[in-house]
N, CA, C and O atoms as a MOPAC input file, in Angstrom:
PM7 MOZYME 1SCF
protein

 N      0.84300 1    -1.17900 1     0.00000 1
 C      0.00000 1     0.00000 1     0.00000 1
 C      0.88600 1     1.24000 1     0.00000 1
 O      1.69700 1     1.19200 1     0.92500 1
 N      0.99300 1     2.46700 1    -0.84200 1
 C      1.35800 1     3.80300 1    -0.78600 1
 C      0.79600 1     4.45000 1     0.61700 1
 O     -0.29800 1     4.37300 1     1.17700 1
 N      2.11200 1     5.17000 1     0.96200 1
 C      1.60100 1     6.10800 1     2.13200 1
 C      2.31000 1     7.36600 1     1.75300 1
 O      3.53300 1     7.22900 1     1.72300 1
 N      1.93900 1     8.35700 1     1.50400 1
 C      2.61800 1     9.79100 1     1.38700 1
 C      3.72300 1     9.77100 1     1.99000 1
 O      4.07100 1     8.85700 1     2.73700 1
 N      4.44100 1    10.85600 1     1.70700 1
 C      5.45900 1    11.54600 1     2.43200 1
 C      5.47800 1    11.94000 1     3.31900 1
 O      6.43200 1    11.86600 1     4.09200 1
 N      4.11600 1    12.67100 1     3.58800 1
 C      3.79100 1    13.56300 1     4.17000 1
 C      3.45900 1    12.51400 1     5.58700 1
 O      4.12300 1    12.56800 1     6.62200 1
 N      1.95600 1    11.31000 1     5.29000 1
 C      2.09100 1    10.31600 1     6.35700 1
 C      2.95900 1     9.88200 1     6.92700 1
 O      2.81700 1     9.84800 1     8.14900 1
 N      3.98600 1     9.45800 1     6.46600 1
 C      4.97000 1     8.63900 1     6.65200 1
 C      6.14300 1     9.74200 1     7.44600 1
 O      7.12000 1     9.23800 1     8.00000 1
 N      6.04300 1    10.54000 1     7.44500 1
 C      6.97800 1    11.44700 1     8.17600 1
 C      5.99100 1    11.76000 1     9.53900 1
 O      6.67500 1    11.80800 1    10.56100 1
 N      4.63900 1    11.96500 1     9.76000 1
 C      3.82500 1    11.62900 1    10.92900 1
 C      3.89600 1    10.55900 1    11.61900 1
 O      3.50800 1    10.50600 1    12.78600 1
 N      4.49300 1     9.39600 1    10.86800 1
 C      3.90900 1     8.38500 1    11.34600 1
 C      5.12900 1     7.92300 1    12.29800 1
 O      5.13000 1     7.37500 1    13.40000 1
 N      6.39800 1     8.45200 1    11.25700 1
 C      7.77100 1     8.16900 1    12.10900 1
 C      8.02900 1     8.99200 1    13.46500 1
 O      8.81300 1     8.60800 1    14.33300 1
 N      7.15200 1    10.35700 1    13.54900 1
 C      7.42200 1    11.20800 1    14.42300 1
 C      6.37700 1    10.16000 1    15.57200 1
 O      7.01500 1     9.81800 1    16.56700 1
 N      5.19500 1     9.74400 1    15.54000 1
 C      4.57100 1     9.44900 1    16.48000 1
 C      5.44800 1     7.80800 1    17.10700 1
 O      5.54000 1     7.39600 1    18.26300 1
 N      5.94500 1     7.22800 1    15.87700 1
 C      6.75400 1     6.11100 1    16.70300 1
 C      8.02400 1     6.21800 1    17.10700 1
 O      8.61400 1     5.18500 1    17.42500 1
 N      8.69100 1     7.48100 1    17.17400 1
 C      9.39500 1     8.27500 1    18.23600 1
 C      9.26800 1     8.11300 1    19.54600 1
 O     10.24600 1     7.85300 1    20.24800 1
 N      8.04700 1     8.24700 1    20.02900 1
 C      7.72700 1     8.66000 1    20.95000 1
 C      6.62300 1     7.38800 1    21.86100 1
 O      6.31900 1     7.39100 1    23.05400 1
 N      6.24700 1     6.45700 1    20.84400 1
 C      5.24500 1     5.07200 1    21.34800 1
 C      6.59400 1     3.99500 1    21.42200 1
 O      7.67500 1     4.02100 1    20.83400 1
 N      6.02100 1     3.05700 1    22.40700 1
 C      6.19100 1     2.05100 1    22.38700 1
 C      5.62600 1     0.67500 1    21.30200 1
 O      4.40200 1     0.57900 1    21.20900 1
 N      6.33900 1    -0.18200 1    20.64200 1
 C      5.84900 1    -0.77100 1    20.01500 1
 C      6.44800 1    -2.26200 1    20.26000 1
 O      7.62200 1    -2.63100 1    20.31200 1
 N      4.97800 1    -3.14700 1    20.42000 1
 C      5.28800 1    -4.59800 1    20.51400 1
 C      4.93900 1    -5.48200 1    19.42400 1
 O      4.32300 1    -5.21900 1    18.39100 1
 N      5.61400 1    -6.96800 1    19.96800 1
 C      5.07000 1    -7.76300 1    18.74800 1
 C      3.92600 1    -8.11200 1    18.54400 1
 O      3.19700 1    -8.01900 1    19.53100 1
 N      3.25600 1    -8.65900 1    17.20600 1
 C      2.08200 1   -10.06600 1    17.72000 1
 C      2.73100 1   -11.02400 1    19.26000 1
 O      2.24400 1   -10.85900 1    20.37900 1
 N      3.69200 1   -11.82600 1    19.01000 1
 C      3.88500 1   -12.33900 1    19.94700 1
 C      3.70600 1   -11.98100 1    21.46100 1
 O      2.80700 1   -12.44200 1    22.16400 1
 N      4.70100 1   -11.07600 1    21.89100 1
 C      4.45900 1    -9.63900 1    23.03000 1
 C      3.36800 1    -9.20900 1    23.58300 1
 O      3.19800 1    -9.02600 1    24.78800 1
 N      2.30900 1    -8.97100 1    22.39500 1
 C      0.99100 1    -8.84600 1    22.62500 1
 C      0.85100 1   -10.05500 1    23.09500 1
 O      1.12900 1   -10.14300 1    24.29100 1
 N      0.60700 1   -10.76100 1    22.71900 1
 C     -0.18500 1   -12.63900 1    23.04800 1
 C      0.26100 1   -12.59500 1    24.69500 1
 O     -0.58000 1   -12.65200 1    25.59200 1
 N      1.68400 1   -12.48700 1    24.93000 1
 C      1.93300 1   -12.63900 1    25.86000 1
 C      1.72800 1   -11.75300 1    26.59600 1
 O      1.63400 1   -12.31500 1    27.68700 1
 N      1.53600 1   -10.30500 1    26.80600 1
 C      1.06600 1    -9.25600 1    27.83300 1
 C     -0.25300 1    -9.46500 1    27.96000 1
 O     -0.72100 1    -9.23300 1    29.07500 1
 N     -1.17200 1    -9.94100 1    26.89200 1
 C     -2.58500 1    -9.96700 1    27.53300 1
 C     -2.99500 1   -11.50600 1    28.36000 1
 O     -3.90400 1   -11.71800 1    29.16300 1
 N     -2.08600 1   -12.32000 1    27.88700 1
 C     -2.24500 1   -13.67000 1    29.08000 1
 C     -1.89400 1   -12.92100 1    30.35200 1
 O     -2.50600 1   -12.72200 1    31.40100 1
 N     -0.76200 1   -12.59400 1    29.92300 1
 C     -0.09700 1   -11.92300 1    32.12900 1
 C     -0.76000 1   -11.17900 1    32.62800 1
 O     -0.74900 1   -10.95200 1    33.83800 1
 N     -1.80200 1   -10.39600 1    31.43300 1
 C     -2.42500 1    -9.12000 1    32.38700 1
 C     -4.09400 1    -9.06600 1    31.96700 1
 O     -4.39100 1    -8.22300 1    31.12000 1
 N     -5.10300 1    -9.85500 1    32.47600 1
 C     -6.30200 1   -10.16700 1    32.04600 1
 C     -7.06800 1    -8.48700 1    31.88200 1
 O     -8.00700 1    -8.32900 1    31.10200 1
 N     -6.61200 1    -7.53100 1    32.57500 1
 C     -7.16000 1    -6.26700 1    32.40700 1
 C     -6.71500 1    -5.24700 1    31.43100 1
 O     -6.91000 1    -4.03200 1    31.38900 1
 N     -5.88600 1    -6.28000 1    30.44100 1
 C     -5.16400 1    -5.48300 1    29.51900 1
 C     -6.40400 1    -5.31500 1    28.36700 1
 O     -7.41900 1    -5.99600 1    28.21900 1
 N     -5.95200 1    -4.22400 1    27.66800 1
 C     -6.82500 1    -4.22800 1    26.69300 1
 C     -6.78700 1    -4.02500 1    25.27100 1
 O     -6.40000 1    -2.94600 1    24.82200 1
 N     -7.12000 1    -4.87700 1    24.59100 1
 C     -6.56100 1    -4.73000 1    22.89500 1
 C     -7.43500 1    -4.07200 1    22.23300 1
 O     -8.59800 1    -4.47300 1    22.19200 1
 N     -7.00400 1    -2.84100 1    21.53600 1
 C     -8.30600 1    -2.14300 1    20.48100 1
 C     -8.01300 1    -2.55100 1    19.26600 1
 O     -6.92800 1    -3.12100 1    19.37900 1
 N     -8.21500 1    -2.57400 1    18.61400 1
 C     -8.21200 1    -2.20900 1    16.99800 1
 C     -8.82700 1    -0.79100 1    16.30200 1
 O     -9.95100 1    -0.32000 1    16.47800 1
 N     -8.05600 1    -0.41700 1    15.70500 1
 C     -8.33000 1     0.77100 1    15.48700 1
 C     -8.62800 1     1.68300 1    13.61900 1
 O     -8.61700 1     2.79400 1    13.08900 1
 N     -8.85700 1     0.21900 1    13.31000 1
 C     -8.99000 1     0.05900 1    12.00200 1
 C    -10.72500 1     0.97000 1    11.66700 1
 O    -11.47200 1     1.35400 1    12.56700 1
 N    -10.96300 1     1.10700 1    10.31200 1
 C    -12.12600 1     1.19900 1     9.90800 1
 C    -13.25200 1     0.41700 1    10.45800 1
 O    -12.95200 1    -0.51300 1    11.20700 1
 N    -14.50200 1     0.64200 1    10.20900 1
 C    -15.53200 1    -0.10200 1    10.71800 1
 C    -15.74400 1    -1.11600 1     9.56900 1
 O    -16.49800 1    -2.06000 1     9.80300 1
 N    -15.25500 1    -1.03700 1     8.54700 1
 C    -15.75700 1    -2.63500 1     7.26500 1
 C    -14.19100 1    -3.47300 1     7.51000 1
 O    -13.96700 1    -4.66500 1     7.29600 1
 N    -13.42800 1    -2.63900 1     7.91800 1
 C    -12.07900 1    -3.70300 1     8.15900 1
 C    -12.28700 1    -4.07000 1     9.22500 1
 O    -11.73400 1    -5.16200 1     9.35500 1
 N    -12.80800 1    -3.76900 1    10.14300 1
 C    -13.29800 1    -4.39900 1    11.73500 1
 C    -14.24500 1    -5.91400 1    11.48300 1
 O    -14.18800 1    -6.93900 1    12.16300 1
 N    -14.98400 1    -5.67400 1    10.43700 1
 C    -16.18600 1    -6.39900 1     9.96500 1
 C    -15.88100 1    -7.50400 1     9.35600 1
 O    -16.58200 1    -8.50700 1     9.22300 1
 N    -14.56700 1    -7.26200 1     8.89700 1
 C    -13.95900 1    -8.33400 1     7.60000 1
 C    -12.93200 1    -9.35200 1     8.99900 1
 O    -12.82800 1   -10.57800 1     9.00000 1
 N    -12.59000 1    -8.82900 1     9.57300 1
 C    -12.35900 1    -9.87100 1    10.81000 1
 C    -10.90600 1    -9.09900 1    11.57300 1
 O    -10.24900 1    -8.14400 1    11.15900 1
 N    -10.71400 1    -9.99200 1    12.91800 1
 C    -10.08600 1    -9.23900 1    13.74400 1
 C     -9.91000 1    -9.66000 1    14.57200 1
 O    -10.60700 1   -10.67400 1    14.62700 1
 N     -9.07500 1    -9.49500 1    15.81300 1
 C     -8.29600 1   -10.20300 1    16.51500 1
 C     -9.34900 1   -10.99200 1    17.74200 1
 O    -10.30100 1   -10.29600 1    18.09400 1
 N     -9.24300 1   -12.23300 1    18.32600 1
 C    -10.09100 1   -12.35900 1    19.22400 1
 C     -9.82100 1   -11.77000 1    20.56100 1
 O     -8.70300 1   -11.89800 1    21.06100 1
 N    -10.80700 1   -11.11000 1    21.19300 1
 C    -10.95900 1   -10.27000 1    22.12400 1
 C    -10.62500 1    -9.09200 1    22.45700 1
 O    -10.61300 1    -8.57800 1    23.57600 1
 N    -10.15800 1    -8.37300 1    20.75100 1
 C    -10.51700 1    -7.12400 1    20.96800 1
 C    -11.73700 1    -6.16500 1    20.78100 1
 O    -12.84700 1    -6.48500 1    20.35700 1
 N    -11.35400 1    -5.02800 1    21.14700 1
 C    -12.18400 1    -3.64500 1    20.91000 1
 C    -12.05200 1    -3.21900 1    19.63500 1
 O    -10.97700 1    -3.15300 1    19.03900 1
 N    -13.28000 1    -2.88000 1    19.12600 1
 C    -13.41000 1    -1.93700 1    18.46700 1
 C    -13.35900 1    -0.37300 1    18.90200 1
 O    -14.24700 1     0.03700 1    19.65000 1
 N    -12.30800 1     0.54200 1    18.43700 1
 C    -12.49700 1     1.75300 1    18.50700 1
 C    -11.53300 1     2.63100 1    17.21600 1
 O    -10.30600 1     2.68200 1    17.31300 1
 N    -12.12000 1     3.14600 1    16.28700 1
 C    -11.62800 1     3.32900 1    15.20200 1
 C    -10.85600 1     4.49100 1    15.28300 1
 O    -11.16100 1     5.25000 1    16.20300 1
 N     -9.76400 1     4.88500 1    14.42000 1
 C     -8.57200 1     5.78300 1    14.70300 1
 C     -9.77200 1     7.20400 1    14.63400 1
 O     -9.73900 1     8.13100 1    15.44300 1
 N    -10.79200 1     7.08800 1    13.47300 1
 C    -11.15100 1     8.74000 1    13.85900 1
 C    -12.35300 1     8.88700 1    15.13800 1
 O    -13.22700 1     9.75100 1    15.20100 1
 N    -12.12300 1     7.86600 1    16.02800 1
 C    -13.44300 1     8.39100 1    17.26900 1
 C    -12.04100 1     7.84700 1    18.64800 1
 O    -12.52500 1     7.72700 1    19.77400 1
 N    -10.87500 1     7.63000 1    18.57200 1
 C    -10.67500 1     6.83300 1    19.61100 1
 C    -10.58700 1     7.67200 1    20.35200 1
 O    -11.12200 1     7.43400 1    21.43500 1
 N     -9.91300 1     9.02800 1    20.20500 1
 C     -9.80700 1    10.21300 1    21.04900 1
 C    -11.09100 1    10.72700 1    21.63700 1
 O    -11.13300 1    11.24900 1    22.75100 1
 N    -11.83100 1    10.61400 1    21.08800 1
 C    -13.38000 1    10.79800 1    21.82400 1
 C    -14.06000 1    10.14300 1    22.45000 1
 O    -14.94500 1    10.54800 1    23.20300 1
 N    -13.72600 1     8.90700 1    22.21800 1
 C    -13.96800 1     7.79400 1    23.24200 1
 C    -13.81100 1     6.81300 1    24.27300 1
 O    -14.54100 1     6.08600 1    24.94700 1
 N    -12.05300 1     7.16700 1    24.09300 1
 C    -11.29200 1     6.16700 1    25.13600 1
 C    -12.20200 1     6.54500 1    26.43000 1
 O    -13.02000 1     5.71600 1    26.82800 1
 N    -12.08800 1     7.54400 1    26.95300 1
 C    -12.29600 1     7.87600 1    28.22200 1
 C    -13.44800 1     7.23300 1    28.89600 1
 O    -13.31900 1     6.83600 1    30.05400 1
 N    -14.68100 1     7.08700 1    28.19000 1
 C    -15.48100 1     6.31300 1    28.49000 1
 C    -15.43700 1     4.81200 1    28.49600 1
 O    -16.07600 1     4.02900 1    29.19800 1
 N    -14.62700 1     4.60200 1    27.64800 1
 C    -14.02800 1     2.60600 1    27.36300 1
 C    -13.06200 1     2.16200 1    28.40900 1
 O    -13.46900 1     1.35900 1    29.24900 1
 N    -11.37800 1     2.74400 1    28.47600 1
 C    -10.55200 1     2.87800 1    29.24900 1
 C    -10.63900 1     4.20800 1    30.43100 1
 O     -9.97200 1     5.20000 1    30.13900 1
 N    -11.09300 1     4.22900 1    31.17800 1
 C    -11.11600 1     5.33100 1    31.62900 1
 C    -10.29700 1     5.59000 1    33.02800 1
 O    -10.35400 1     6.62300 1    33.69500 1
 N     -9.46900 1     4.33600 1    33.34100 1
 C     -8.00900 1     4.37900 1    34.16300 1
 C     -6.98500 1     4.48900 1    32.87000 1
 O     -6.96100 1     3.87100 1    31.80500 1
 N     -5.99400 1     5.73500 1    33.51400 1
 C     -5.42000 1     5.95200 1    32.34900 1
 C     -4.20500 1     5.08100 1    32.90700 1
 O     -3.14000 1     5.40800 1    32.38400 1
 N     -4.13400 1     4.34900 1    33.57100 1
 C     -2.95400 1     3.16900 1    33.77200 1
 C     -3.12600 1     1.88800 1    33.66600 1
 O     -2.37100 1     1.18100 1    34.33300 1
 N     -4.13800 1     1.24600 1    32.82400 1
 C     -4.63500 1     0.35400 1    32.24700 1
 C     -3.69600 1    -0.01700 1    30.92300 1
 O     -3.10600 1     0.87600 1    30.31400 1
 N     -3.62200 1    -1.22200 1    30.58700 1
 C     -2.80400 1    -1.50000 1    29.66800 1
 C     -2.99700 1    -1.60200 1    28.65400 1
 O     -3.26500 1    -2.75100 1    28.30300 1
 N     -2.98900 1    -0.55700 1    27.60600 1
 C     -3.49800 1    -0.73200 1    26.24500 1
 C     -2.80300 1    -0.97400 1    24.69900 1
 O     -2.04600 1    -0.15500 1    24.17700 1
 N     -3.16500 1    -2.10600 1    24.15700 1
 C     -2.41800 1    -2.53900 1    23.21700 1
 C     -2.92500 1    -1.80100 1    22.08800 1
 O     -4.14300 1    -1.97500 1    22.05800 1
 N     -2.56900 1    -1.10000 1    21.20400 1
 C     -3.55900 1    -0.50100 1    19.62500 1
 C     -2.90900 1    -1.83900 1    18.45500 1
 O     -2.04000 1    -2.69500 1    18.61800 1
 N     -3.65500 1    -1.56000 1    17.47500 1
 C     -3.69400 1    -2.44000 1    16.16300 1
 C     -4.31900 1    -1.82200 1    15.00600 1
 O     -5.51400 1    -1.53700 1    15.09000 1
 N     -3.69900 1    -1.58400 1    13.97100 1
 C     -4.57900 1    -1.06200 1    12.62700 1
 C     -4.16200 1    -2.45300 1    11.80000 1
 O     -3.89100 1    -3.54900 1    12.29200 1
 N     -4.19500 1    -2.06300 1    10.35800 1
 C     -3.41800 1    -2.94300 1     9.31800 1
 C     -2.37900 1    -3.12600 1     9.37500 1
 O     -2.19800 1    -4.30200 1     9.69000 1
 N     -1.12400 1    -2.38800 1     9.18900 1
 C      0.11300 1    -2.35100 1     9.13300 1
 C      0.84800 1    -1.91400 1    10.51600 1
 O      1.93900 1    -2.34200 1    10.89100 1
 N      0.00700 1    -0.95300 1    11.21400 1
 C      1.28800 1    -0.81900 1    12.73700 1
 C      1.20600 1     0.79200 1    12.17300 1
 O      2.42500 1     0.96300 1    12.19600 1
 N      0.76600 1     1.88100 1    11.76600 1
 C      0.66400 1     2.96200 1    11.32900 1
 C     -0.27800 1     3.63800 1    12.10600 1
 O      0.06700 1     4.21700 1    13.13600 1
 N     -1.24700 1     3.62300 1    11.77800 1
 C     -2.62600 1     4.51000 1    12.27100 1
 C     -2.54100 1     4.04200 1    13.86600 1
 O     -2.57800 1     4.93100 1    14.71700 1
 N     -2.42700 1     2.63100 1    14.28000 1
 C     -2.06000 1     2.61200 1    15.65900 1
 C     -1.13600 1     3.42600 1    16.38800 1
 O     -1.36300 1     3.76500 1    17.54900 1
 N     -0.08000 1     3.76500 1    15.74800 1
 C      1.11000 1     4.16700 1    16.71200 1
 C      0.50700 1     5.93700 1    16.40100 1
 O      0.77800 1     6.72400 1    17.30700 1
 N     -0.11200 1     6.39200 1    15.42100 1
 C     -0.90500 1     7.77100 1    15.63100 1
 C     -1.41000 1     7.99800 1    17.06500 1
 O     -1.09000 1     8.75200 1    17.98400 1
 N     -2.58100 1     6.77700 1    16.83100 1
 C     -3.41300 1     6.43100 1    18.01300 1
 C     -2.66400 1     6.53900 1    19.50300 1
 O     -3.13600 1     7.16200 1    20.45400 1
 N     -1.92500 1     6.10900 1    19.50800 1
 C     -0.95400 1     5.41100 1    20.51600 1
 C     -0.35200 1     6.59100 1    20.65900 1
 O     -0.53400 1     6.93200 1    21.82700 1
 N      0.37800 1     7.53700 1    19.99000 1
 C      0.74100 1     9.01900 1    20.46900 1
 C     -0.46500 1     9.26700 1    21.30300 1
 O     -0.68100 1     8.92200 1    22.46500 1
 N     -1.45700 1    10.16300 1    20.18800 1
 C     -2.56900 1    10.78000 1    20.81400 1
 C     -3.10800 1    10.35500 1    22.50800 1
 O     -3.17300 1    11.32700 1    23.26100 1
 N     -3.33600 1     9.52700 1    22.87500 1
 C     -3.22400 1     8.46600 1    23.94800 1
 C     -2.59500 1     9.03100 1    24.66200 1
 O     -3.15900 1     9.98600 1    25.19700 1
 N     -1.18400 1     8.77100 1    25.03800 1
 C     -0.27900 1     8.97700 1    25.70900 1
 C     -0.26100 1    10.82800 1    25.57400 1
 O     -0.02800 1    11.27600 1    26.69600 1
 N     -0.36700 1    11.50700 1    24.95300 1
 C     -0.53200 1    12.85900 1    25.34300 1
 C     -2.25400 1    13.42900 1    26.24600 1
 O     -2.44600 1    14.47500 1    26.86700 1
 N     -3.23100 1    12.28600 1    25.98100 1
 C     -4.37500 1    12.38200 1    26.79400 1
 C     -3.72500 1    12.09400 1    28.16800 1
 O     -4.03100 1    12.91700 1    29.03000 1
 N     -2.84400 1    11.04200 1    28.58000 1
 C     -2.23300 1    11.03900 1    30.08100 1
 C     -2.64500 1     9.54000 1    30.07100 1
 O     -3.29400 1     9.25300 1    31.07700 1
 N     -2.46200 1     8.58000 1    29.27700 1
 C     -2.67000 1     7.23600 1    29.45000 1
 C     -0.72800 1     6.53800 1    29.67700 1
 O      0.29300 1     6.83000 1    29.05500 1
 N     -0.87300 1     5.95400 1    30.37500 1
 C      0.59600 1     5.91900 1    30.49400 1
 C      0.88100 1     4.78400 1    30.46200 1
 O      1.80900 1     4.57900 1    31.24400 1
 N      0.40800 1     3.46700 1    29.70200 1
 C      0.90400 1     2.17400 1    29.43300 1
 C      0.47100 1     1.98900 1    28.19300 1
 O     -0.47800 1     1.20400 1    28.20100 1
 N      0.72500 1     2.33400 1    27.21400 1
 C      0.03700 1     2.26700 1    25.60600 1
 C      1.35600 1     1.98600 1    24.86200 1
 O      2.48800 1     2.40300 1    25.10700 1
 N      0.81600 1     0.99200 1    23.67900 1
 C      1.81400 1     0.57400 1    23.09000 1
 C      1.10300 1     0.48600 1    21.49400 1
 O     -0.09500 1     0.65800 1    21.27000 1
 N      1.90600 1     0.24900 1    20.70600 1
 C      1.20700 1    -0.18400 1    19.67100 1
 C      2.17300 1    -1.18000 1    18.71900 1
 O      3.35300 1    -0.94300 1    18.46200 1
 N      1.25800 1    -2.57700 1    18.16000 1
 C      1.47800 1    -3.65700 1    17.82900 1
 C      2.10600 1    -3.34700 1    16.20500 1
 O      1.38300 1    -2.91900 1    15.30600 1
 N      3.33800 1    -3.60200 1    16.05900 1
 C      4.12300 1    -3.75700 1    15.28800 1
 C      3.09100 1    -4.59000 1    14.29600 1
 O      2.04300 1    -5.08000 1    14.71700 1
 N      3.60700 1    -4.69600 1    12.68500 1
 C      2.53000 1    -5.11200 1    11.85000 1
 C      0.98200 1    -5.16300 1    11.73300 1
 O      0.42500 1    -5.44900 1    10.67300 1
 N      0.31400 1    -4.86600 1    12.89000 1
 C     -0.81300 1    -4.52900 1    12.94100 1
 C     -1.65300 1    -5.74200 1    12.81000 1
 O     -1.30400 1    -6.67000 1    13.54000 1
 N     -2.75500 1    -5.96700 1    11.99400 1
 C     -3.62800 1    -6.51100 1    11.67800 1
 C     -2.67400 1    -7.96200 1    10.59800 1
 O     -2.57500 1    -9.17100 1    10.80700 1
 N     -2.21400 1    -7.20100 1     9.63100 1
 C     -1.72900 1    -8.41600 1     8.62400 1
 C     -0.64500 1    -9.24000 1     9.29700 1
 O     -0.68800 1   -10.44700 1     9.05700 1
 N      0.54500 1    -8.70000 1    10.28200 1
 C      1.47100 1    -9.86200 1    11.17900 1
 C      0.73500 1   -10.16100 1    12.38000 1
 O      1.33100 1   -10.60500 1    13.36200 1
 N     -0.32800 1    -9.98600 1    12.38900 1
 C     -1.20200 1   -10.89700 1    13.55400 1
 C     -2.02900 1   -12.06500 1    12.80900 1
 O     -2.43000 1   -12.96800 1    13.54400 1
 N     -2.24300 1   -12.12500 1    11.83500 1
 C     -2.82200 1   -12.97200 1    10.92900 1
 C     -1.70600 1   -13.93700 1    10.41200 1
 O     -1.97800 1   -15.08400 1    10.05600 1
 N     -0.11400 1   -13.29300 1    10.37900 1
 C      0.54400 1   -14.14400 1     9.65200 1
 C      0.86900 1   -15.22600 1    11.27700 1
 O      0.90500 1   -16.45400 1    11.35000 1
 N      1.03200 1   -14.35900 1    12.21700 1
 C      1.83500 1   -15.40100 1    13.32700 1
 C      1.11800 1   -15.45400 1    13.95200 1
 O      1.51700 1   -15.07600 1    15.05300 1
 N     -0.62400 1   -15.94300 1    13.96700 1
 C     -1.32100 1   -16.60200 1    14.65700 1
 C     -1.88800 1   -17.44400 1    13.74200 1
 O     -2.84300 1   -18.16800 1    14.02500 1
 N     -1.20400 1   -17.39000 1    12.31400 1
 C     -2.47500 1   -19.07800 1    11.29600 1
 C     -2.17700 1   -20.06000 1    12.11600 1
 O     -3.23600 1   -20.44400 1    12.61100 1
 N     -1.33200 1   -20.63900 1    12.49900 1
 C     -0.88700 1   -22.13500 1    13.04200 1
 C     -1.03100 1   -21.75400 1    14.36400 1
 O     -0.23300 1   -22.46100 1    14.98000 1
 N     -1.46400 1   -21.20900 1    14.95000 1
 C     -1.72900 1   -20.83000 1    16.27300 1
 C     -3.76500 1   -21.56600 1    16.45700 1
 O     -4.68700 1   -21.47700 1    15.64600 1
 N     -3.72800 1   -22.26400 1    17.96000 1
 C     -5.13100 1   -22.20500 1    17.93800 1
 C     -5.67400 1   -21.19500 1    19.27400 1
 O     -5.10300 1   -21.08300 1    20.35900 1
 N     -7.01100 1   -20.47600 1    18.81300 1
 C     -6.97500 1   -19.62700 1    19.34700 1
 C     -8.10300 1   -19.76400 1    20.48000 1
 O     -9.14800 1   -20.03200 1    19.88700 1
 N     -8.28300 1   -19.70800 1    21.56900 1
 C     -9.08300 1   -20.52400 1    22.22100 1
 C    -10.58500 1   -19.09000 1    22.64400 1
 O    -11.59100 1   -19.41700 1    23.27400 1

């Protein structure tokens, strides 16, 4: 997929400043921490077309308007996810300048959670 110049220089500035984990990482922070919480932050027809088990839906253009009511301890552990690991780590800035202070966002996003959970069973 093409991403501007212009994106892609946003996108590097916001993963400056986020933390970013694996699929794996993820798998394993939300076993250790049952109050953790995975969003996805994709569109609402890419939400539809399928998505990780047991996450949230909250899409990159409402998450800022809505965390607070969803997550509303801002020391809660929150994992983000788009397609690629992009629009999350946006997300995942924005976040962390609201005063959420355990936010991360999942490296490959949506498509390396699909690649390193096929042979995975998911209970």
């Amino acid at each position: 997929m093409y991403h501007s110049p212009g994106f892609l220089k946003l996108v590097d500035a916001a993963k400056a400043h986020v933390r970013e984990v694996s699929v794996r990482e993820t798998l394993a922070r939300l076993a250790a921490n049952p109050s953790a919480v995975l969003i996805d932050t994709r569109e609402d027809i890419e939400w539809a077309a399928g998505h990780a088990a047991g996450a949230e839906h909250l899409g990159k253009g409402i998450i800022e308007r809505d965390i607070e009511g969803r997550v509303p301890d801002k020391e809660t552990e929150i994992i983000l996810y788009c397609g690629g690991g992009f629009r999350s780590a946006l997300a995942a800035d924005a976040l962390q300048r609201m005063g959420y202070t355990n936010v991360a966002s999942m490296a490959g996003g949506w498509r390396e959670w699909q690649r390193e959970t096929s042979g995975m069973r998911e209970e």
